[in-house]
LOVEX-501587 format. One record per atom (N, C-alpha, C, CB): atom name; x, y, z. Coordinates in Angstrom, 3 decimals, padded with zeros to 6 digits. Glycine has a CB too. Example, Ala and Ser with C-alpha at 12.3 -4.5 7.8 and 13.67 -1.06 7.14 Angstrom:
! LOVEX-501587
  gupa      east     north        up
     N   013.190  -005.690   007.800
    CA   012.300  -004.500   007.800
     C   013.200  -003.300   007.800
    CB   011.308  -004.473   009.046
     N   012.850  -002.250   007.080
    CA   013.670  -001.060   007.140
     C   012.900   000.030   007.870
    CB   014.084  -000.598   005.725
! end
This chain:
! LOVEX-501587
  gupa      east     north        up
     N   197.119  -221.468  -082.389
    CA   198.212  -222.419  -082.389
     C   199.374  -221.926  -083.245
    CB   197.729  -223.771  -082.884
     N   199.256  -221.507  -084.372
    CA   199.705  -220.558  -085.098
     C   200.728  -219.656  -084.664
    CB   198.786  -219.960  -085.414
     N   199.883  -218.649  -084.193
    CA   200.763  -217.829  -083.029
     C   202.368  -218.128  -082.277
    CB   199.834  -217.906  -081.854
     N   201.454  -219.472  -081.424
    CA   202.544  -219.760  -080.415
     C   203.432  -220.910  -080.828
    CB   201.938  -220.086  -079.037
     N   202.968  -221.420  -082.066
    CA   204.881  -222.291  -082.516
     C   205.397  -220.843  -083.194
    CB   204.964  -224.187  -084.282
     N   204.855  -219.720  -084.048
    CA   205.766  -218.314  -083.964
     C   206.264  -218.179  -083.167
    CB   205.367  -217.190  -084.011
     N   206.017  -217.710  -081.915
    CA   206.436  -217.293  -080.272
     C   207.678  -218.041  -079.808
    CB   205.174  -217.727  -079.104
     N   207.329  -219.398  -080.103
    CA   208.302  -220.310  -079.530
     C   209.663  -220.749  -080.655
    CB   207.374  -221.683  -079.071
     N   209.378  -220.148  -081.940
    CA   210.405  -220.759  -082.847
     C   211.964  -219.720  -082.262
    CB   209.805  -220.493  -084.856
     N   212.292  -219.194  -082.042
    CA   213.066  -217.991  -081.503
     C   213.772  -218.809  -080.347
    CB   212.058  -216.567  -080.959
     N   213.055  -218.975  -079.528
    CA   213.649  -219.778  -078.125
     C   214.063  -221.146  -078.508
    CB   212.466  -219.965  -076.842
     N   213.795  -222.297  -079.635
    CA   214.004  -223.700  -079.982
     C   215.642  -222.625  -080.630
    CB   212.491  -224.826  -081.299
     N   214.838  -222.064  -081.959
    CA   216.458  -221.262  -082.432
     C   217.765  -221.281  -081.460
    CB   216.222  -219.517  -082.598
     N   217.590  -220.656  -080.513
    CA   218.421  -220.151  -079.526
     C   219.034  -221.231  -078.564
    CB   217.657  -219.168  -078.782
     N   217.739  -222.163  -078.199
    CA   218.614  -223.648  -077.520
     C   219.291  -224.057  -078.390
    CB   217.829  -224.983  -077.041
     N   219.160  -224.367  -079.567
    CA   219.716  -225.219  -080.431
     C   221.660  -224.801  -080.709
    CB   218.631  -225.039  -081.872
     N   221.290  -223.155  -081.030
    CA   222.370  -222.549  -081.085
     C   223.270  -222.748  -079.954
    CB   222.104  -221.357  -081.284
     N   223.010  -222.440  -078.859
    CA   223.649  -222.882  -077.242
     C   224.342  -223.685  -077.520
    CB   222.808  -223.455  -076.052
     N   223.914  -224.882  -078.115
    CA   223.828  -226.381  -077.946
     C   225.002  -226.980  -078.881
    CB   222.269  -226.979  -078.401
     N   224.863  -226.123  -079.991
    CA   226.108  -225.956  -080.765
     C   227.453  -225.473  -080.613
    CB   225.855  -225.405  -081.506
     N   227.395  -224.346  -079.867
    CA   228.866  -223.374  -079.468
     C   229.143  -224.256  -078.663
    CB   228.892  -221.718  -078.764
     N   228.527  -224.775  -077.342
    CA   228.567  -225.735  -076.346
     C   229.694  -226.638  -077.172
    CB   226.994  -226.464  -075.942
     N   229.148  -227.342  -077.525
    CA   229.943  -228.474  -078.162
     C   231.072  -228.044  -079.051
    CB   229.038  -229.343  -078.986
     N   231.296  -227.248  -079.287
    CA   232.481  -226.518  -080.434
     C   233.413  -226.088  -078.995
    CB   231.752  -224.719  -081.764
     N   233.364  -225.648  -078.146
    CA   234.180  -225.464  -076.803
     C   234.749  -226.963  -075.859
    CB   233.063  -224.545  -075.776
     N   234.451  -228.240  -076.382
    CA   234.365  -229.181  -076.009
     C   235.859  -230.116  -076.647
    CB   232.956  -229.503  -076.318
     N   236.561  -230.090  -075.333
    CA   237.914  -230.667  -075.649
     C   237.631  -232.388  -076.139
    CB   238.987  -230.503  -074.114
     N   237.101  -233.290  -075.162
    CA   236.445  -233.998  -075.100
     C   235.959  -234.497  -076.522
    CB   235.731  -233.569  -074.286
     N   235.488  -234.329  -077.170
    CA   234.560  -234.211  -078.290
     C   235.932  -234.705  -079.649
    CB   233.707  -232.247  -078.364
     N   237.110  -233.859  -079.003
    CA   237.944  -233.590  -080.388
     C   239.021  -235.099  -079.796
    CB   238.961  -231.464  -080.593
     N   239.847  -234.920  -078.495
    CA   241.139  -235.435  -078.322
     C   239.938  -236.331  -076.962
    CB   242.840  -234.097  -077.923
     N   241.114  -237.649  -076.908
    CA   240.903  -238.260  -075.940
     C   241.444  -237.816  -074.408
    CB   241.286  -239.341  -076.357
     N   240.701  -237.928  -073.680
    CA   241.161  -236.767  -072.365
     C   241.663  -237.764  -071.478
    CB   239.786  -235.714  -071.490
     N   241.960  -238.913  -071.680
    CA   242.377  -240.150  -070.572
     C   243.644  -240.329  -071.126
    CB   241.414  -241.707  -070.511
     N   244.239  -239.641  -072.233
    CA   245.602  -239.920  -072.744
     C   246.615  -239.081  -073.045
    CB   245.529  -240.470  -073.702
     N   247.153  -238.163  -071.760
    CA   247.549  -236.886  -072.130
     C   248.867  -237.086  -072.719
    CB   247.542  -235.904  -070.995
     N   249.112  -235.922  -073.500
    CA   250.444  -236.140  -074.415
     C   251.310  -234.672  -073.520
    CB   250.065  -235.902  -076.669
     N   252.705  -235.120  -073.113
    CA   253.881  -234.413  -072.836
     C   254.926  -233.903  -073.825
    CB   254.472  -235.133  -072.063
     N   254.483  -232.416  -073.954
    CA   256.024  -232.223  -075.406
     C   257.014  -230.826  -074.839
    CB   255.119  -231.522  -077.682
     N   258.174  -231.438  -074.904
    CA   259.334  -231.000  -074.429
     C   259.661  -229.778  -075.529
    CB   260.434  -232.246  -074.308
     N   260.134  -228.337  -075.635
    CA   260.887  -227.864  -076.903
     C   261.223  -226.831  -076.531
    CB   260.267  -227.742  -078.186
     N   261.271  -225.778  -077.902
    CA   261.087  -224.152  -077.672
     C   259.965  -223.554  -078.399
    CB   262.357  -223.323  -078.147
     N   260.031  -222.504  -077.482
    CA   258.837  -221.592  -077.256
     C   259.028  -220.876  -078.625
    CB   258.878  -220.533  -075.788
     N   258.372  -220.888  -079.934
    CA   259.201  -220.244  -081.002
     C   258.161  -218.809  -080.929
    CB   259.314  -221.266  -082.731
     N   256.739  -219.057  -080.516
    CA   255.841  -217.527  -080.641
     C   254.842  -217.696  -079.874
    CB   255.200  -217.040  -082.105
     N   254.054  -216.641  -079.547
    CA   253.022  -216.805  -078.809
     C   252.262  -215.417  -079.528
    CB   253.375  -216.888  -077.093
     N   251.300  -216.039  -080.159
    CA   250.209  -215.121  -080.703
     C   248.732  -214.594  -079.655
    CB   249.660  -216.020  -082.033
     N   248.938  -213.248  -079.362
    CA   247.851  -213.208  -078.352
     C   246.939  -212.310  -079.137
    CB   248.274  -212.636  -076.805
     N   245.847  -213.230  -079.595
    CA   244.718  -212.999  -080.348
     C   243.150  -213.478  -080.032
    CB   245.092  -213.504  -081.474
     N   242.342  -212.976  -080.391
    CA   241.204  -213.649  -080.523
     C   241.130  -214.869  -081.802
    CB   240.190  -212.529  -080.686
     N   240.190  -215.503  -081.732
    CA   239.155  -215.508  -080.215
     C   240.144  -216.969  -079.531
    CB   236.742  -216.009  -080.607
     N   241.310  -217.676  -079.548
    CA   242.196  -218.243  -078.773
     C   243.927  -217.546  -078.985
    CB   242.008  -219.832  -079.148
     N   244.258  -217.493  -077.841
    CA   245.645  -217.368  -077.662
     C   246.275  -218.445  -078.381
    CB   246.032  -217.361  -076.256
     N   247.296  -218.638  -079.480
    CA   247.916  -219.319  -080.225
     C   249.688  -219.565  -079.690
    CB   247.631  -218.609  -081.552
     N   249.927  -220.831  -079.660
    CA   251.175  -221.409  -078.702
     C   251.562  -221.902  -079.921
    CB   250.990  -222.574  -077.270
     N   252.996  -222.123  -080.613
    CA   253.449  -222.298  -081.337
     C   255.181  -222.889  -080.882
    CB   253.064  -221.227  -082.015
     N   255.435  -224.278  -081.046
    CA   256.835  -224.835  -080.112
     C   257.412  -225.949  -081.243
    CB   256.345  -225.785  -078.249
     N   258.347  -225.976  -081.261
    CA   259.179  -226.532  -081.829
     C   260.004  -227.641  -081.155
    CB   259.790  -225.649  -082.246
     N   259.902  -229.022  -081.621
    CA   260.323  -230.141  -080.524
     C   260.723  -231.153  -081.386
    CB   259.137  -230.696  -079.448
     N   261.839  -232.073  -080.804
    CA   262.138  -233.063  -081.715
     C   261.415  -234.475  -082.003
    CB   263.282  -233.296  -081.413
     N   261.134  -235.022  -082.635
    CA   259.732  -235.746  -082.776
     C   260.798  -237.424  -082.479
    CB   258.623  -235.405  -084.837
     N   260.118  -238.483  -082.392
    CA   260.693  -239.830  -082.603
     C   261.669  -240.026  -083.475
    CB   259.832  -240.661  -082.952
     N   261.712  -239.358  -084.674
    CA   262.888  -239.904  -085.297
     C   263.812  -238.932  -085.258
    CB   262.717  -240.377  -086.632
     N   264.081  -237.911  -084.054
    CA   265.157  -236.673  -084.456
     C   264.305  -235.431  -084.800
    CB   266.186  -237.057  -085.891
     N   263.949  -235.593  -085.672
    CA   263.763  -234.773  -086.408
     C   262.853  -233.805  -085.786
    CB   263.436  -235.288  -087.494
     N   262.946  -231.876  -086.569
    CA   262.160  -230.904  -085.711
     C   260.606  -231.030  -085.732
    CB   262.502  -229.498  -086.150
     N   259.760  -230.975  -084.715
    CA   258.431  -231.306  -085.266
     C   257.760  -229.890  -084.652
    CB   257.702  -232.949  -084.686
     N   256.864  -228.855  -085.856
    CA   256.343  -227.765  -085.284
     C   254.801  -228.720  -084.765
    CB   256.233  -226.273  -086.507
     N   254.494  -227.699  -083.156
    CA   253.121  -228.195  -082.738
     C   252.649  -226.796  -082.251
    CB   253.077  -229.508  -081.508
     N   251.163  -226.718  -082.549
    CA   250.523  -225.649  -082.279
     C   249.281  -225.926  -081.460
    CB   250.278  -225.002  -083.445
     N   249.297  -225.129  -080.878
    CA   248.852  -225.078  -079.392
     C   247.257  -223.975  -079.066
    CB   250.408  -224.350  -078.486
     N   246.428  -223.945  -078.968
    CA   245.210  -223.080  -078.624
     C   244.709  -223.318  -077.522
    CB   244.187  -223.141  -079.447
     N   244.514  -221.956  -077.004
    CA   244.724  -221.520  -075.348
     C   243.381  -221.155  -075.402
    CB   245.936  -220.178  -074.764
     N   243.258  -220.721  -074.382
    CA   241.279  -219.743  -073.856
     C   241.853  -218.449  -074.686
    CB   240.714  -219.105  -071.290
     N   240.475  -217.767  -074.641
    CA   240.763  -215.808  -075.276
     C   241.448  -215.336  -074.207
    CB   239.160  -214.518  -075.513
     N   242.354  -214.492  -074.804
    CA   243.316  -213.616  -074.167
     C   242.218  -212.739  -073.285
    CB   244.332  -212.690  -075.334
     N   240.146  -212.449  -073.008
    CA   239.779  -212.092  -072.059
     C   239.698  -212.965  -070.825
    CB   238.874  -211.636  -072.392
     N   239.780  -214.159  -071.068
    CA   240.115  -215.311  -069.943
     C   241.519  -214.957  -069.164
    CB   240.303  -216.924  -070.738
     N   242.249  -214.952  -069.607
    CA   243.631  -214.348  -069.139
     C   243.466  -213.581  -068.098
    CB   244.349  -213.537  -070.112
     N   242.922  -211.968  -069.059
    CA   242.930  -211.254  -068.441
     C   242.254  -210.914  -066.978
    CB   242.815  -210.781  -069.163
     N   240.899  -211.491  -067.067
    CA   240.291  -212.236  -065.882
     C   241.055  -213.011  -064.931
    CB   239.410  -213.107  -066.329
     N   242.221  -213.647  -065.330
    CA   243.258  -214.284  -063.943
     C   243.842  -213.344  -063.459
    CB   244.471  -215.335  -064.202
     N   244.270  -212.720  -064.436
    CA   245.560  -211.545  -063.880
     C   246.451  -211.829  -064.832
    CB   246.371  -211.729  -062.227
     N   246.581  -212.588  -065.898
    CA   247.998  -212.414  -066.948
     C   247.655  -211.731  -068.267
    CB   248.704  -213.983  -067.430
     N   248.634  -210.558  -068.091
    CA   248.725  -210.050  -069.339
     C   249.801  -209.953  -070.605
    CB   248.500  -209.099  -069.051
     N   249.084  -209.871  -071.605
    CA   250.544  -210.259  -072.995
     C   250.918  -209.050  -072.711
    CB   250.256  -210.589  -075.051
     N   252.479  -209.303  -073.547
    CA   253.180  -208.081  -074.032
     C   252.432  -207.247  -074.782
    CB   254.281  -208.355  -074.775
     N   252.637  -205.806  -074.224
    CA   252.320  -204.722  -074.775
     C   252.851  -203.842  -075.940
    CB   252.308  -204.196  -073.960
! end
């Protein structure tokens, strides 16, 4: 008996882990997905990095005023898998 909770602790390890990244990839989890938000601005940078592409825009918020919002995309290997590539 011994043995085989050894054998099997590796594979519980490994679901568990799954189970975790799973949920860390999970939009859902963070923002409400029935309430999408629209923001108008400029494009001030676009960081193409691991492990998310970073969007960075500049927009005027309710009272006027400039409001920076930052933005995280899929990995720039997702991209590349469509067909778009960053500047070189």
């Amino acid at each position: 008996m011994k043995r085989y909770c050894l054998a099997l602790a590796p594979a519980v390890f490994a679901l568990l882990a799954a189970t975790s990244i799973s949920a860390h990839h999970s939009p859902s989890a963070i923002f409400d997905m029935k309430k999408p938000v629209a923001v108008k601005g400029t494009l001030t940078k676009v960081d193409w990095v691991n492990p998310h592409i970073v969007i960075l825009l500049d927009a005027k918020g309710a009272n006027g005023a400039t409001e920076s919002w930052k933005f995280e995309s899929n990995p720039p290997s997702w991209f590349k898998k469509v067909g778009v590539r960053g500047r070189s």
